[in-house]
Backbone bond lengths (Angstrom), bond angles and torsions (degrees), N, CA, C in turn:
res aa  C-N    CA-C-N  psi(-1)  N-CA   C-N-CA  omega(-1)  CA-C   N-CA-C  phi
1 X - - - 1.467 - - 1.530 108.94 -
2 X 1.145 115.60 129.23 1.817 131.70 173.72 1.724 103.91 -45.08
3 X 1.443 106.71 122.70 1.635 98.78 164.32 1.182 133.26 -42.90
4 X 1.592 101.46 -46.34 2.016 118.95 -177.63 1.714 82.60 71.86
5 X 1.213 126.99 76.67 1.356 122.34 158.52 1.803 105.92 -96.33
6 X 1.811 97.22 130.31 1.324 95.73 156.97 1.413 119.27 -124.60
7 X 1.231 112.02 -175.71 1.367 137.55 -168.51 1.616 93.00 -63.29
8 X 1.159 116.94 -34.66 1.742 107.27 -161.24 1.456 99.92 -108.00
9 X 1.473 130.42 26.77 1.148 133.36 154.33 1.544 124.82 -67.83
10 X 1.241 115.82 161.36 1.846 119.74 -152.83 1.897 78.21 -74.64
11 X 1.227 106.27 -55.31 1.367 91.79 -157.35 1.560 133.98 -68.92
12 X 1.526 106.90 -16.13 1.401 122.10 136.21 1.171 144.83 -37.39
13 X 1.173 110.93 -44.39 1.611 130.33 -175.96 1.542 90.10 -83.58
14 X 1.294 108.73 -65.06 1.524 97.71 -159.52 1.710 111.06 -52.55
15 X 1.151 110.95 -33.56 1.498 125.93 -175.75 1.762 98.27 -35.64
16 X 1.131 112.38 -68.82 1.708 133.63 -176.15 1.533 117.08 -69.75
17 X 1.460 112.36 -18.44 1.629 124.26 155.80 1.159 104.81 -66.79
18 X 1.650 119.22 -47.51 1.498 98.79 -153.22 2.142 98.05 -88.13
19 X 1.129 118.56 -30.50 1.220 114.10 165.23 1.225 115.91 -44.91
20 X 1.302 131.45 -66.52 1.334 128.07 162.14 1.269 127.20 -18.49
21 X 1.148 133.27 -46.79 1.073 152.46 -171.04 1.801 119.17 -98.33
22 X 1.492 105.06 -31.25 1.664 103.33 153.41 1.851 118.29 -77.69
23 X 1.375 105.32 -7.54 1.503 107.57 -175.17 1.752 100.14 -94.50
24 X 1.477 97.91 -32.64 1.757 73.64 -177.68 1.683 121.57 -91.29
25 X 1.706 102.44 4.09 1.546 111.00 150.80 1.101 133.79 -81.71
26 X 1.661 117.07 11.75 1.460 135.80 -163.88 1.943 101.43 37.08
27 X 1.447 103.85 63.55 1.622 111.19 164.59 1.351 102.87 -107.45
28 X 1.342 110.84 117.30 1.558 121.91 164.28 1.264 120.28 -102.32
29 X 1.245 115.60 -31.25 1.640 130.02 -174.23 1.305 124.51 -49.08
30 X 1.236 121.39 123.86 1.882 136.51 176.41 1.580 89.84 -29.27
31 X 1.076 126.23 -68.96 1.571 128.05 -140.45 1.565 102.91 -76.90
32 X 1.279 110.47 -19.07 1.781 116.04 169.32 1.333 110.02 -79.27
33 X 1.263 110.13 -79.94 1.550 129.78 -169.16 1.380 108.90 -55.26
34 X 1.377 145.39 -6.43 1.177 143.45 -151.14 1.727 99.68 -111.14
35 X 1.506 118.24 -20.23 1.265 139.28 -171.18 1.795 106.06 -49.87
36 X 1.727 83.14 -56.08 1.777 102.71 -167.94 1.694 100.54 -79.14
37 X 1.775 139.03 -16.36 0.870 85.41 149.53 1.951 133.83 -119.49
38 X 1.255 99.30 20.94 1.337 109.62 158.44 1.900 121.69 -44.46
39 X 1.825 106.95 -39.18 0.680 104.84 -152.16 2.060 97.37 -82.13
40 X 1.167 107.07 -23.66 1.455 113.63 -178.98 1.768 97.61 -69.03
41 X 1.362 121.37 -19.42 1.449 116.54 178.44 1.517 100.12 -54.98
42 X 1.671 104.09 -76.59 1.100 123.19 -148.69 1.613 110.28 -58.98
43 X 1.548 104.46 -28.74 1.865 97.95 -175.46 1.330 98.96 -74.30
44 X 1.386 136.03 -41.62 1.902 136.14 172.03 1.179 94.97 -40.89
45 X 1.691 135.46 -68.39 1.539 123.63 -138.64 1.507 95.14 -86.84
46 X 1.254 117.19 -0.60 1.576 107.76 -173.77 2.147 93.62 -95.27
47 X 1.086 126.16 -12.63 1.027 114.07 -169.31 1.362 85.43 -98.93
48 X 1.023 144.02 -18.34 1.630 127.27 -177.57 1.227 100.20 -93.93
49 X 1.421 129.06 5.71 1.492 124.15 -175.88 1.430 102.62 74.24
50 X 1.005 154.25 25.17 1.373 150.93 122.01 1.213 142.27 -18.19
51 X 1.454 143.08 -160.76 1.179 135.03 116.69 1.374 120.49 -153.97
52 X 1.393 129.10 -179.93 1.284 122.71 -154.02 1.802 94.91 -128.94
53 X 1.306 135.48 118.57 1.229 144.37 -169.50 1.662 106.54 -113.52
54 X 0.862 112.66 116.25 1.241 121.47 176.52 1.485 136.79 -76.77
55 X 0.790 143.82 127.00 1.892 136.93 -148.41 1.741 115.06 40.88
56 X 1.135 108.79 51.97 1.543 96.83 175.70 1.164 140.56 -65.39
57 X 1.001 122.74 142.92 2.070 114.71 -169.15 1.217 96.50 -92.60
58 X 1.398 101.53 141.49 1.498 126.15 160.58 1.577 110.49 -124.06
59 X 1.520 101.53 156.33 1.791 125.07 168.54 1.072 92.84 -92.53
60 X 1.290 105.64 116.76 1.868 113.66 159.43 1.330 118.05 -69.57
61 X 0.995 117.43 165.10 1.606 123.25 169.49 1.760 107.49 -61.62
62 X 1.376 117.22 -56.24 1.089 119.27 156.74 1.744 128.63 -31.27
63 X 1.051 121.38 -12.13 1.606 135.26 177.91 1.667 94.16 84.42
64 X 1.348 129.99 -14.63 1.676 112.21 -162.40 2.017 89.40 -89.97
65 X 0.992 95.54 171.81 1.915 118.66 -173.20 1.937 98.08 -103.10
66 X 0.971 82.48 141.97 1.822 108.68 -173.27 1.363 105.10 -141.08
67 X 1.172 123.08 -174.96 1.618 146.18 162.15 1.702 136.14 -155.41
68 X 1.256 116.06 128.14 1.489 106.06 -168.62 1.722 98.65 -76.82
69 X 1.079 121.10 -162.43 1.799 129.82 165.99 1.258 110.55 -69.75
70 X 1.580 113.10 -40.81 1.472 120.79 -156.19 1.324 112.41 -176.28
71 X 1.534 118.44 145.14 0.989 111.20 -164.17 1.681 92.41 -139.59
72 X 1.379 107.33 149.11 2.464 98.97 161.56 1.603 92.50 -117.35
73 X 1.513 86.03 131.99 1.002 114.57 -176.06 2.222 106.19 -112.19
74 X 0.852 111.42 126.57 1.430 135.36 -168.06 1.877 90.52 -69.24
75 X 1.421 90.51 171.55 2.190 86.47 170.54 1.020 121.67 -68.42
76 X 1.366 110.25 -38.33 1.690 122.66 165.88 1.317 119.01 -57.37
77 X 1.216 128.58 11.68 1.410 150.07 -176.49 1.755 101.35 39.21
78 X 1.107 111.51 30.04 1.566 132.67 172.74 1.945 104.42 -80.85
79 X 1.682 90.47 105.78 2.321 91.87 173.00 1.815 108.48 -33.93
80 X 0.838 66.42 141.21 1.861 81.11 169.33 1.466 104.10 -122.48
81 X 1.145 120.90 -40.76 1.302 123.54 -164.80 1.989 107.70 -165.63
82 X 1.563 106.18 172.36 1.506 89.68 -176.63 1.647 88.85 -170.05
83 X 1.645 111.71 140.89 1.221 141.30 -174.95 1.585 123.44 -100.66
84 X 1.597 102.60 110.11 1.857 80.59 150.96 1.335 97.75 -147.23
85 X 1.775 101.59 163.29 1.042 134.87 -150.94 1.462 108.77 -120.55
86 X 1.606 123.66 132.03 1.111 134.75 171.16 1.107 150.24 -158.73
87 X 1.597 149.71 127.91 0.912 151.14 -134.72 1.468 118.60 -66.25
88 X 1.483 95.33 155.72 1.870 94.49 -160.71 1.372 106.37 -73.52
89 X 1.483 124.02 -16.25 1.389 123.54 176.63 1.733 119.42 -83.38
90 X 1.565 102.68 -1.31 1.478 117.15 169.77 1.889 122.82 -73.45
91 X 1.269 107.33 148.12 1.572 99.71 -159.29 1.435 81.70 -94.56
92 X 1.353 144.43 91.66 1.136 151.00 -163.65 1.613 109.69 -53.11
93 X 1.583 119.28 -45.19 1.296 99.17 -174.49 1.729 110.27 -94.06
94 X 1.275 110.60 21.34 1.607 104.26 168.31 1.634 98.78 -109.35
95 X 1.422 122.29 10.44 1.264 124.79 164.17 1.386 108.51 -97.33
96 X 1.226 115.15 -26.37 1.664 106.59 -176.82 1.447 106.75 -78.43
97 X 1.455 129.14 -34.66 0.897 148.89 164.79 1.555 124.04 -42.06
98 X 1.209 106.31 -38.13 1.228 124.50 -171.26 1.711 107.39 -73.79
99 X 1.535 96.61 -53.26 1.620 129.78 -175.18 1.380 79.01 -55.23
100 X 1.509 113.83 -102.46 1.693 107.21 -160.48 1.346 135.94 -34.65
101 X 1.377 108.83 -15.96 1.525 124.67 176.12 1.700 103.28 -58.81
102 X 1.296 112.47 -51.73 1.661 128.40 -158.81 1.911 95.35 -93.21
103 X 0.957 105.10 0.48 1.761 104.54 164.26 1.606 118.96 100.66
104 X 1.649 106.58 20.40 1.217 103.80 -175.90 1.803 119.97 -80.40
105 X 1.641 100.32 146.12 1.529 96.80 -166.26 1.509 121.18 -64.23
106 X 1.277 109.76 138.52 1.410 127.07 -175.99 1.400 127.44 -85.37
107 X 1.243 107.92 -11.77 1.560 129.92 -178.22 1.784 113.98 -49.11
108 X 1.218 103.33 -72.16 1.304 111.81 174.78 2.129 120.70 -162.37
109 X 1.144 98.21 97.60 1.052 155.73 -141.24 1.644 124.80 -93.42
110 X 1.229 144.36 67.58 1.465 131.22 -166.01 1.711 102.70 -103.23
111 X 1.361 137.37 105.28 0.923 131.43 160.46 1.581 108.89 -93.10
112 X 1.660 97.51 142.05 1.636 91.34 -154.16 2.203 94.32 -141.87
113 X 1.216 108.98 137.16 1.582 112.55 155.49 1.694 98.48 -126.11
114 X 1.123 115.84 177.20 1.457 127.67 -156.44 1.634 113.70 -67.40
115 X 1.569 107.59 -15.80 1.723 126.80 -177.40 1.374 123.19 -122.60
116 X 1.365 94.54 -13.58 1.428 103.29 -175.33 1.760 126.47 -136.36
117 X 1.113 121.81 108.82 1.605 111.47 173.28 1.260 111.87 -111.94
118 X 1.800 115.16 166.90 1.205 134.18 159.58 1.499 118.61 -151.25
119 X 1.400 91.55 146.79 1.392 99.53 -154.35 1.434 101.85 -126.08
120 X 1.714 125.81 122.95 1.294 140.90 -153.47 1.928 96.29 -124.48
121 X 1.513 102.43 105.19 1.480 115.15 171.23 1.001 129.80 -103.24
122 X 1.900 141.05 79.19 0.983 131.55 -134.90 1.213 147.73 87.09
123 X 1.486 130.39 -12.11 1.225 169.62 -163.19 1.414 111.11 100.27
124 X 1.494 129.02 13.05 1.414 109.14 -164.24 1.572 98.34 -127.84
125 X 1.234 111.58 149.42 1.384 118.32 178.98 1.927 101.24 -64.07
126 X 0.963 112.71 124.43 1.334 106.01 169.60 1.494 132.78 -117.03
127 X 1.088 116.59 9.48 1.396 142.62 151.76 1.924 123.70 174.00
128 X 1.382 122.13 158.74 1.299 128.28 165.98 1.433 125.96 -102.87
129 X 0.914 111.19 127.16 1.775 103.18 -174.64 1.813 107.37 -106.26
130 X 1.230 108.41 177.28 1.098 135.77 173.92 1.270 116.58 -99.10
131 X 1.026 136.56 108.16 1.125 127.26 -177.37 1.833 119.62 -85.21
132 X 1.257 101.27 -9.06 1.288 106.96 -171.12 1.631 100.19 -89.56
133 X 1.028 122.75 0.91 1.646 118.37 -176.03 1.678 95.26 -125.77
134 X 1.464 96.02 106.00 1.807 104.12 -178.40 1.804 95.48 -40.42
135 X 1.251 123.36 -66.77 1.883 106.01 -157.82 1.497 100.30 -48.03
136 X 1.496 140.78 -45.87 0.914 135.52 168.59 1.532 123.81 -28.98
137 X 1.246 120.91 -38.39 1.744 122.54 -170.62 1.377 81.81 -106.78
138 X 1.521 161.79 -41.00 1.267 151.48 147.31 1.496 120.92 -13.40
139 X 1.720 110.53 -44.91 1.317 109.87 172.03 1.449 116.86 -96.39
140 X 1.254 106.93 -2.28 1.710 100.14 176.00 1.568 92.37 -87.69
141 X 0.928 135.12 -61.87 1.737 126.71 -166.26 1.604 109.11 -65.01
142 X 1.116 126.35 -28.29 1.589 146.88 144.20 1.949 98.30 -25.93
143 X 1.478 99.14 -96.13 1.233 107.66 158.57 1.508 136.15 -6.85
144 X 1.131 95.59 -75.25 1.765 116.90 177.36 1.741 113.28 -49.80
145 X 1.840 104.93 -58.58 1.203 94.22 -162.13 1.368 106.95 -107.50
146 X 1.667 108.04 27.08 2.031 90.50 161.69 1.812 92.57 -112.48
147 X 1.060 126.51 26.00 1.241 99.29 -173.39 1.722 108.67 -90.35
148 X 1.116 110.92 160.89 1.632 105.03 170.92 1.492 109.65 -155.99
149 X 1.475 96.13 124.76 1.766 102.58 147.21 0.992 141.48 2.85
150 X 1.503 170.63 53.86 1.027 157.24 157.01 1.579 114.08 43.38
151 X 1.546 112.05 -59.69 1.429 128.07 172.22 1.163 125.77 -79.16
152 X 1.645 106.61 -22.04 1.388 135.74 -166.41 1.847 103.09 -67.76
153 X 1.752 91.25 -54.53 1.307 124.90 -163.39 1.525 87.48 -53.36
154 X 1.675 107.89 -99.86 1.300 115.17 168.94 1.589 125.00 -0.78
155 X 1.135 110.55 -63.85 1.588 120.76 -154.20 1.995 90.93 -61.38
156 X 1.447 114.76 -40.08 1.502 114.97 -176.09 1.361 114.68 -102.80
157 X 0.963 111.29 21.24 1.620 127.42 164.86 1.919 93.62 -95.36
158 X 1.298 115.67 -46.35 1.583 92.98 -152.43 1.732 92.56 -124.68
159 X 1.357 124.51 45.98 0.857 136.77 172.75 1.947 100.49 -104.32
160 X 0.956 122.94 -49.95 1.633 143.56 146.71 1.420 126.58 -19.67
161 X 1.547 100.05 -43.84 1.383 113.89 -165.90 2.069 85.64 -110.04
162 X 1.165 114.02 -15.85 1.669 103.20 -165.84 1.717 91.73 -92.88
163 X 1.327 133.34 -10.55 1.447 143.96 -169.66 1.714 87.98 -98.60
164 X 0.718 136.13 32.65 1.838 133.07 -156.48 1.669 99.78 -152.08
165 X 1.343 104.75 -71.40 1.637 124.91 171.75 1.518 126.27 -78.72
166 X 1.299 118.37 -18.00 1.634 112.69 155.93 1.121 120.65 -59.59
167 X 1.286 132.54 -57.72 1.480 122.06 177.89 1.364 144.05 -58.37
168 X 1.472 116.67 -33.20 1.398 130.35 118.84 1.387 121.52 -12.39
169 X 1.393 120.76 -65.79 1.546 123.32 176.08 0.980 121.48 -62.59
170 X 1.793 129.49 -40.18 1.128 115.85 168.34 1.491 113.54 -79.59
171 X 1.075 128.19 -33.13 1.509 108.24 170.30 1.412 124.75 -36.41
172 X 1.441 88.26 -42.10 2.228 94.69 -171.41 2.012 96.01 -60.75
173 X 1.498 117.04 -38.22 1.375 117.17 -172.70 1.071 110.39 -78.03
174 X 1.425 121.74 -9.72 1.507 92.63 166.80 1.359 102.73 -114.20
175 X 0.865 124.32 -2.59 1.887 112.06 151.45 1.376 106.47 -55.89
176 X 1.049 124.21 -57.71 1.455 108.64 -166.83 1.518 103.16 -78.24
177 X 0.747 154.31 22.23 1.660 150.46 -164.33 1.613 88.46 -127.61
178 X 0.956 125.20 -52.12 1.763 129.35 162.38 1.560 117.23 -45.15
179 X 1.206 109.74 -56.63 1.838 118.43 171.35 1.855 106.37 -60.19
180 X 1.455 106.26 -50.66 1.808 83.88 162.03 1.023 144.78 -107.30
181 X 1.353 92.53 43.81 1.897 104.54 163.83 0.687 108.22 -109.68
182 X 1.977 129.35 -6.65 1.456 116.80 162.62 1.671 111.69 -103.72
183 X 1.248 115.74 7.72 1.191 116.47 -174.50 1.543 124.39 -147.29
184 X 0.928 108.23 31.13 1.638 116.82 -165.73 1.408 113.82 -166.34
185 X 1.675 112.90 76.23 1.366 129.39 177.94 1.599 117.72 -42.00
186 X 0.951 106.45 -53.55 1.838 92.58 157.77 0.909 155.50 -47.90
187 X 1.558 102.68 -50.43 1.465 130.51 143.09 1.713 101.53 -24.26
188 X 1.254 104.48 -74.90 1.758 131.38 -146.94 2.336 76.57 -62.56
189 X 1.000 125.07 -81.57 1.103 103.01 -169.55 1.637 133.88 -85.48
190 X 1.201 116.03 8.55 1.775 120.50 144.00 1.748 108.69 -64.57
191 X 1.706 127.23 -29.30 0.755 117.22 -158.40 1.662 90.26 -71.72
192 X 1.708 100.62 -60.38 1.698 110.43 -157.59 1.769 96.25 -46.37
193 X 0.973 111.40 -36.32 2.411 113.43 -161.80 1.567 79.82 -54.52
194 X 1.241 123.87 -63.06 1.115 141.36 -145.63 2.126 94.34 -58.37
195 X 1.748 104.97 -76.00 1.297 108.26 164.21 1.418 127.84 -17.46
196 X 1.258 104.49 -48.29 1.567 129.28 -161.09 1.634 93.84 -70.56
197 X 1.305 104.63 -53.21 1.422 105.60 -165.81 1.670 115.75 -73.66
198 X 1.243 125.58 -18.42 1.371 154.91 155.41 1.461 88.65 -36.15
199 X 1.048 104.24 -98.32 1.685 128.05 -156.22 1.521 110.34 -48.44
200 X 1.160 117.08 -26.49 1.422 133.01 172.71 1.206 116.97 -87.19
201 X 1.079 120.68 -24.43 1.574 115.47 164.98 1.365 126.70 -136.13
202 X 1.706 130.23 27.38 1.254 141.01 160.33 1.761 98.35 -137.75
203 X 0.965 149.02 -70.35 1.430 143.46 -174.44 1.617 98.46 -149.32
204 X 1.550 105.64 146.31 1.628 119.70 173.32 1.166 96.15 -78.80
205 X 1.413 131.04 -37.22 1.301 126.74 -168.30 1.807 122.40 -75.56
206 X 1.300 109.63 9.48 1.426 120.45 -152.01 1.815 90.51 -74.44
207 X 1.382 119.91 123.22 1.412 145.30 173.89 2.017 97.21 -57.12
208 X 1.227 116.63 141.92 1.542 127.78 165.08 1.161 87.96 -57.91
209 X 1.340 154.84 -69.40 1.545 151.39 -146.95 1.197 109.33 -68.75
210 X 1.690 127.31 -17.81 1.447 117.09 -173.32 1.534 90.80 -99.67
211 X 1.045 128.06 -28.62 2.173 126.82 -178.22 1.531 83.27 -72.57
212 X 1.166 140.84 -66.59 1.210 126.79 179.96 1.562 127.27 -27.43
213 X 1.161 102.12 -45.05 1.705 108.13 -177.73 1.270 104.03 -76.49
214 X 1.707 118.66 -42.51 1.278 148.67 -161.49 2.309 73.49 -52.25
215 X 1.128 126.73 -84.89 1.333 141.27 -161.34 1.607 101.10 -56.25
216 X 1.525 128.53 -54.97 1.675 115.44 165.67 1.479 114.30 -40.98
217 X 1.677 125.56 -52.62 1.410 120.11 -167.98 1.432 103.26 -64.70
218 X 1.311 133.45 -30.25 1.349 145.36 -177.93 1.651 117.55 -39.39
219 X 2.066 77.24 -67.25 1.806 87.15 -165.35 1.112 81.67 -75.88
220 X 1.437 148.75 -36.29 1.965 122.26 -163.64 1.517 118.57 -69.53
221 X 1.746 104.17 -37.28 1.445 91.69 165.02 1.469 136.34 -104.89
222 X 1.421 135.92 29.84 1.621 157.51 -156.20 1.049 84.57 -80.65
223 X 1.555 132.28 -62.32 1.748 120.79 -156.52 1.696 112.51 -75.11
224 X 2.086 104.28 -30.40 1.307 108.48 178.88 1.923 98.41 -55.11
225 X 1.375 125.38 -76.18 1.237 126.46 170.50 1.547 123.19 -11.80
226 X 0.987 104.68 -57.51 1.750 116.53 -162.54 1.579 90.83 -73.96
227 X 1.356 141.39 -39.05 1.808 145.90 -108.43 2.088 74.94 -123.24
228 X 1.468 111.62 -60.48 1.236 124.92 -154.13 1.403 97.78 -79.53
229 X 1.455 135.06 -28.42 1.309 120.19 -170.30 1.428 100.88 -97.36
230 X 1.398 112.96 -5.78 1.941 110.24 -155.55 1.320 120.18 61.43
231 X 1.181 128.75 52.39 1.307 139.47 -178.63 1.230 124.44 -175.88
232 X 1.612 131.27 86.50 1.418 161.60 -171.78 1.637 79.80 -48.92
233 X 1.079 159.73 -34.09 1.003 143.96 -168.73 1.224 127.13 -85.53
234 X 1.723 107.97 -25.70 1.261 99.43 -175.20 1.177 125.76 -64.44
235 X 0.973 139.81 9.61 1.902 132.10 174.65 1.891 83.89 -81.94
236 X 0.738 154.23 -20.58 1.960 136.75 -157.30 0.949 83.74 -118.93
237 X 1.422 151.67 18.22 1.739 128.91 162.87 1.688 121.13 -80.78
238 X 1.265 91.97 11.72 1.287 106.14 -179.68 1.586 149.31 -141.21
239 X 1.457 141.27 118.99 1.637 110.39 -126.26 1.656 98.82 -63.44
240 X 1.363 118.32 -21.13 1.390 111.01 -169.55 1.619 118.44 -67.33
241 X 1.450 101.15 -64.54 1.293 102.16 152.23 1.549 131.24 -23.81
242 X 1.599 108.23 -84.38 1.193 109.69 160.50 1.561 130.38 -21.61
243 X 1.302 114.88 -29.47 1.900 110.25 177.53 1.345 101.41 -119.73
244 X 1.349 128.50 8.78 1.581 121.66 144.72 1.348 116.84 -68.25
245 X 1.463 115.85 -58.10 1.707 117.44 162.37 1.418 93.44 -25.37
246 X 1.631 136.23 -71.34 1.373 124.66 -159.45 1.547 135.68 -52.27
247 X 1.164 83.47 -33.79 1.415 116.09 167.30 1.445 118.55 -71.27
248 X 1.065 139.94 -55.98 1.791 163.28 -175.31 2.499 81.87 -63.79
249 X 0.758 86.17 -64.40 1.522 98.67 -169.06 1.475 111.19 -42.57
250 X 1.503 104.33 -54.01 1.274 99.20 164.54 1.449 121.77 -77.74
251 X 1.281 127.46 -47.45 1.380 137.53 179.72 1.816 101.80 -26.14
252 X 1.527 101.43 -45.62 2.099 111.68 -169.23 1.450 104.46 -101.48
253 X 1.406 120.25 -3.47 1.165 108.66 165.73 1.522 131.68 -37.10
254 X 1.277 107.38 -58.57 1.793 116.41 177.46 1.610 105.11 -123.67
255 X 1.270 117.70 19.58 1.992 100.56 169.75 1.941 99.38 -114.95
256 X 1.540 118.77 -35.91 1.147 127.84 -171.22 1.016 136.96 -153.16
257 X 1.279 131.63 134.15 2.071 130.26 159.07 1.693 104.20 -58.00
258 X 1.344 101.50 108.87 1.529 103.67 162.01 1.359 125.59 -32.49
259 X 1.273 106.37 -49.26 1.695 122.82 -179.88 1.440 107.82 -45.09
260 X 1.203 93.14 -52.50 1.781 108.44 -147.20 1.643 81.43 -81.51
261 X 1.115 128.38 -73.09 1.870 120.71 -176.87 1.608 104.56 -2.30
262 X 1.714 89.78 -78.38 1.591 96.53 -172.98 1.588 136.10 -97.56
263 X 1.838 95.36 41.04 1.070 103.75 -176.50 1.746 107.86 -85.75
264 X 1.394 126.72 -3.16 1.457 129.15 157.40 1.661 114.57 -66.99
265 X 1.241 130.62 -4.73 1.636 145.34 -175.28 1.640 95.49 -100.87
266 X 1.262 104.68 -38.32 1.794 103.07 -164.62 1.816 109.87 -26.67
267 X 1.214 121.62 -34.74 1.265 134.37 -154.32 2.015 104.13 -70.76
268 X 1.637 97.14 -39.84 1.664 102.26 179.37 1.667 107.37 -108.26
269 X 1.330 112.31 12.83 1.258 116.48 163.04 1.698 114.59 -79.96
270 X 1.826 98.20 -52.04 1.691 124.51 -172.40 1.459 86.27 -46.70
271 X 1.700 123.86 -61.54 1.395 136.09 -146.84 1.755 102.15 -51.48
272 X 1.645 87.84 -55.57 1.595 98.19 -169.88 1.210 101.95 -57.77
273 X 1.532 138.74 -47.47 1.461 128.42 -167.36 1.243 115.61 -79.85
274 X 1.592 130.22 8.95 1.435 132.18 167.97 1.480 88.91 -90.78
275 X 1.284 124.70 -58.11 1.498 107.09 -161.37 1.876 116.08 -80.46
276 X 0.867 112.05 5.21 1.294 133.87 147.88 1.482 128.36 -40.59
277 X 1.459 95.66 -55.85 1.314 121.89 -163.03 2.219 105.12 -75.80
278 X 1.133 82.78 -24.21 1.743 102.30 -176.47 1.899 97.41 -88.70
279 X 0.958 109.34 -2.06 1.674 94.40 -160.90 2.123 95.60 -112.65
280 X 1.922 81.45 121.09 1.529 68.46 -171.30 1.672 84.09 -127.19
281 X 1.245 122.67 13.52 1.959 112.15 147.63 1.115 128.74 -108.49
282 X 1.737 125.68 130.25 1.323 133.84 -169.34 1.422 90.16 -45.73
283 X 1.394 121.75 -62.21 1.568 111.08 -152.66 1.728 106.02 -37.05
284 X 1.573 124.25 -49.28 1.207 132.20 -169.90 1.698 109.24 -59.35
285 X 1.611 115.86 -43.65 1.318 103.99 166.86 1.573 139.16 -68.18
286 X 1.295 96.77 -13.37 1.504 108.35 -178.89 1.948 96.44 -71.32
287 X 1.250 95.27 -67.93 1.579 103.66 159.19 1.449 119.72 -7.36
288 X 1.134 117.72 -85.29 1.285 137.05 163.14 1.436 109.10 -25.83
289 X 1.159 127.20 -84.28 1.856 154.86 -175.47 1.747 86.30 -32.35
290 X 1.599 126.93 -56.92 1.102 132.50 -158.93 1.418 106.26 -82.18
């Protein structure tokens, strides 16, 4: 949903109060002036449910570690966007210059001194603002936080529609997980090894209905696992895992193709494995997985 930011918003105004007020202390300095507009970041990314992280580390292209000022970070603690800040006596575009040289991301982008921004979408500068004319800093944060990714786009388009169609899916799985426990001897004893092994090493007391769920959360998230770590294997690295496969195997032996079940999901599976493909810190995949 669109912010609808205006000019006569608190965090606007204050933006140009607090400049005011570093100018008539003769404050020019990045580490002052940069306060007021961090602070218009953080009230935007908090209304989109965001958040605003302060000194964030990045992997350079170069392999060495850096950090922008600020970064919004999505729930998935996945960048959305990323800030830096610099002094009004800085020649701003031999600083941006500088930045991208050493591998900083190009995606989406606010390079900022106290009068002046530019904002780089994709690798390309896509406009400069004024900072001295409030609609001007209205359309740079405007700017900034509707833009999206390609993958970006996608991934929150069918995240909406996958909160809609999961529950549905597991309903159908545990109907059928019910039909072969009365009818599918294999089923019936991969299930109990499986039970057995539950109860013996997380609680004796563990209910058939919680291994049951224990096997729906499984098959819904196996491909997220395998897709997000880069490794089709990871669901069997583990004995539990490993004898759910046993279980799942027999369960589709004679009712279904796994594939084909959740080939109506394919759509927020595809999503997840494009933005996948962009994610090169564990912290962000764990994110993801969760």
């Amino acid at each position: 949903m669109p912010l609808e930011i205006k000019t006569s918003h608190n965090p606007i105004t204050n933006y140009y109060k607090a400049l005011e007020e570093f100018e008539h202390h003769g404050i020019t300095k990045e580490t002052s002036v940069r306060n007021a507009f961090q602070e218009v970041l953080t009230t935007y990314a908090r209304k989109k449910k965001w958040s605003f992280v302060e000194e964030y580390g990045l992997k350079l292209a170069s392999g060495n570690k850096g950090s922008v000022d600020g970064a919004i970070l999505d729930a998935f603690s996945v960048p959305m966007g990323y800030w830096e800040a610099k002094d009004s006596h800085d020649d701003l575009n031999k600083e941006i210059k500088k930045k991208f040289e050493i591998g900083y991301p190009k995606s989406n982008i606010i390079f900022q001194e106290p009068l002046r921004a530019v904002l780089y979408q994709d690798g390309i500068a896509v406009d400069e603002y004024d900072l001295t004319k409030p609609e001007r800093l209205v359309a740079c944060i405007n700017d900034f936080f509707e833009y999206h990714a390609e993958e970006v786009a996608e991934w929150t388009d069918v995240v909406d529609a996958f909160k809609e169609r999961i529950p549905e899916s597991a309903k159908k799985l545990v109907e059928m997980i019910e039909v072969e426990k009365r009818e599918n001897r294999k089923f019936q004893d991969a299930f109990q090894t499986f039970a057995d092994l539950c109860r013996a090493s997380i609680n004796p007391n563990l209910a058939d209905e919680a291994i049951e769920e224990m096997l729906v959360q499984h098959m819904l998230t196996s491909r997220i696992f395998g897709t997000v770590f880069n490794n089709p294997d990871f669901v069997r690295r583990n004995v539990i895992a490993s004898e759910i496969e046993k279980v799942i195997d027999a369960l589709t032996a004679r009712v279904f193709d796994r594939h084909q079940f959740f080939a109506p999901l394919d759509h927020f599976y595809v999503a997840l494995e494009n933005r996948a493909k962009s994610i090169t810190d564990w912290s962000q995949a764990h994110a993801l997985r969760a």
